[in-house]
N, C-alpha and C positions, 0 to 999 in steps of 0.2 A: 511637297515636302517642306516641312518649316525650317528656317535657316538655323545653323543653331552656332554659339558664340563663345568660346571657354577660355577664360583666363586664366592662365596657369602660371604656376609659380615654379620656377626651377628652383630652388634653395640655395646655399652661399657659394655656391662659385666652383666645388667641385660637382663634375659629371657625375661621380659615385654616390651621391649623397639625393640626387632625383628621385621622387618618389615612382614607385610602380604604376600608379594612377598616372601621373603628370607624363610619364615616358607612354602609357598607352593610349593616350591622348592625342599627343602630338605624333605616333605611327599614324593614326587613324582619321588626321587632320586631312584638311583639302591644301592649306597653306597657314603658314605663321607668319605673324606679321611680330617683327622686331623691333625696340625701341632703341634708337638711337640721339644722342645727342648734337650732331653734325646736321647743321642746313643744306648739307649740300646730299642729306639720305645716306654718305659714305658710312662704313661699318669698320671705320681703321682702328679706332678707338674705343669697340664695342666689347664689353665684356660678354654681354647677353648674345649677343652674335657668334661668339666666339666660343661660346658653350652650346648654343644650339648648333654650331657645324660638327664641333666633336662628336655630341649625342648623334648627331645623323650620321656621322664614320660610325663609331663606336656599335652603335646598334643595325646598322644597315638598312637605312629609308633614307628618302631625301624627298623634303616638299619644296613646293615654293613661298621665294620667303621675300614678305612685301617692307618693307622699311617703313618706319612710324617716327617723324621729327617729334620728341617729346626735351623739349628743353626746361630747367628744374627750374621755373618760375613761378608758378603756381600762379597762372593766368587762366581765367574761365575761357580766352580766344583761341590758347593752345588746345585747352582739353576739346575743345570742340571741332578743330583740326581732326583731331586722333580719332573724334568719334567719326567724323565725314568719312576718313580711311577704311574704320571697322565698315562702315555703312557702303562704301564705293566696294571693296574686296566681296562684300558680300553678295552685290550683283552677278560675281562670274564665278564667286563659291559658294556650295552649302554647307559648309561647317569649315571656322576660322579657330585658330589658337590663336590668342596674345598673351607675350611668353613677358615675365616680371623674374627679376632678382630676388632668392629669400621667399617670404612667405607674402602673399598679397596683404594678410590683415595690420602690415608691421607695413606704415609708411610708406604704402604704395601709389601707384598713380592707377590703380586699380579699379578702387571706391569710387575715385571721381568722374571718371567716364561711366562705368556704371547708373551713378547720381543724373549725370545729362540723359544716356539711352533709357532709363527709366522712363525719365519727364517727356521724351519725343518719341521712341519707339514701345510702347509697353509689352509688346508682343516679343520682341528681339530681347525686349530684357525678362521676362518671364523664360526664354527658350535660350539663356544663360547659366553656364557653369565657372563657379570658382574653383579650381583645385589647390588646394591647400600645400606647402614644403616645408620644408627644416628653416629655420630662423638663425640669422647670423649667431647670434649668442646663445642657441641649443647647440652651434656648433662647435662654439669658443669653450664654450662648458667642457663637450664630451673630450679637446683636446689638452684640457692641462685637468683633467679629471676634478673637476671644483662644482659641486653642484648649481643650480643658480636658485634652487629652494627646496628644504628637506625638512623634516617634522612641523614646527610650530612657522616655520619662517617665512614672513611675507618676501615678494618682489616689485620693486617699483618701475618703470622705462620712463624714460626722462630724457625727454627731446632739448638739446641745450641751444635754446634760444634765449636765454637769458630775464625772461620773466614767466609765473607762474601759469600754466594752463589748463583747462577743462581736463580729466582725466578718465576713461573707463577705468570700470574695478570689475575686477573677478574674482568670482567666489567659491570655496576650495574645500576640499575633504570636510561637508557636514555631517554632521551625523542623522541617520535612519530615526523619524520621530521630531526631527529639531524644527521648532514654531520660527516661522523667517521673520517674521515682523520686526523683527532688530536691525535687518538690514535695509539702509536707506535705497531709495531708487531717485537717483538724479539725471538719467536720461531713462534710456527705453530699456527694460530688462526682461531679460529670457533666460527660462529654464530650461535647461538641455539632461536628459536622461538617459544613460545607458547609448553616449554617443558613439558612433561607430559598431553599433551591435546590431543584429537584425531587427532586437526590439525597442530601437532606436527614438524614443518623441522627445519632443521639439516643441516647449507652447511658449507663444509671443505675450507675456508676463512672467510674473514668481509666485511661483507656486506657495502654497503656505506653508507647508508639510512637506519636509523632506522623505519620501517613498523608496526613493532608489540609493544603493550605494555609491553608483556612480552616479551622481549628481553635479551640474556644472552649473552657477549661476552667472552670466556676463549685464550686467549694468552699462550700455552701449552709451559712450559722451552722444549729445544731441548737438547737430549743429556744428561740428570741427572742421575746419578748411584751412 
C-alpha cells in the first residue's frame, strides 16, 4: 500500500467553521502531526493543538498526534526537519494528516515542505493531498457582514513587510466567448473550470477562450519564499 500524506487546513480558529472534507480526513487518519512553535515539542501555547483535541472530543475519535517544531523563520534547515518528521511518522504509519491554521494556500508553511518532498520523495509527493478551509478574512467578512468583493470590485492581500512583492493575480467572473489575450501571465497560469463539479478540468495554461461560466484563472507568482 502506498503511503499517503494530507495536508489539511483547519480554517480560523473555530472548530465549527472545519470543512466536511478536512474533519473526514482526519477521522480516517493513522495519526496527525501538529505544528508547534516550542523546542521543547510542548503544546502549551498551541492553538492548532488546541483545536485538533476539541475536534477529537467534539466529534468522537482520537489519533495519535506526533509534534512538529516549526519555528516562523523561514529557514530551508527547519523545513527540512518537518519533512524528516513527515518521512520518520511515515515508517510506522500509512496515512499521516498535517494539520495548518486557515486555509494552506494563505501563508502557509504548507507549500514549502511540499517544494522539499517534491525534489526528494516524488512518489510521497504524487500520493499527497491538500485540503483546502475557510480563510481568516472569509471569516472576518461573514462576521461584521462587509463583503470582501462584490460586482466590479477587485481585492488585493498585502503581506506588510514594508517593501513591494511578486504578486499572484486571480482572474474572476469572464465572460462565455471572452478572447484572454489581454490578460498577462507573469508566473505559471491555470485554467480551472467548473471547479468542484463532477465535470471539473484543470489545464496547466490559459486557455484562450472562455468555454465555461464558471471559469477561474490563477496566474501562480513563480519563485516566492
Amino acid at each position: 500500500m502506498a503511503k499517503k500524506l494530507y495536508m489539511v487546513s483547519l480554517g480560523p480558529g473555530n472548530i465549527e467553521l472545519i470543512t466536511l472534507k478536512a474533519l473526514r480526513t482526519l477521522k480516517n487518519c493513522d495519526a496527525i502531526l501538529v505544528p508547534t512553535k516550542s523546542a521543547n515539542n510542548s503544546f502549551d501555547r498551541s492553538l492548532t493543538y488546541k483545536m485538533i483535541t476539541s475536534i477529537q472530543e467534539e466529534f468522537g475519535f482520537t489519533k495519535d498526534i506526533i509534534a512538529v517544531y516549526t519555528p516562523m523563520k523561514f529557514k530551508q534547515k527547519d523545513w527540512q526537519n518537518q519533512v524528516d518528521i513527515i518521512n520518520n511518522s511515515l515508517e510506522k504509519y500509512d496515512n499521516i494528516c498535517f494539520v495548518t491554521l486557515g486555509d494552506s494556500a494563505i501563508y502557509s508553511t504548507v507549500y514549502y515542505l511540499l517544494d522539499i518532498i517534491k525534489e526528494q520523495n516524488e512518489i510521497l509527493y504524487n500520493n499527497s493531498e491538500v485540503i483546502p478551509g475557510i480563510t481568516s478574512f472569509s471569516n472576518a467578512s461573514a462576521i461584521v457582514k462587509k463583503p470582501i468583493c462584490i460586482g466590479d470590485v477587485g481585492v488585493k492581500i498585502v503581506p506588510l513587510v514594508g517593501y513591494d512583492v511578486p504578486s499572484t493575480t486571480i482572474y474572476m467572473r469572464p465572460k462565455i466567448g471572452m478572447d484572454t489575450e489581454a490578460l498577462k501571465e507573469n508566473g505559471e497560469m491555470f485554467t480551472f473550470e467548473n471547479l468542484g463539479l463532477s465535470n471539473s478540468t484543470i489545464y496547466p495554461n490559459k486557455k484562450k477562450i472562455v468555454e465555461k461560466y464558471m471559469t477561474l484563472f490563477i496566474d501562480f507568482v513563480k519563485g516566492a519564499k
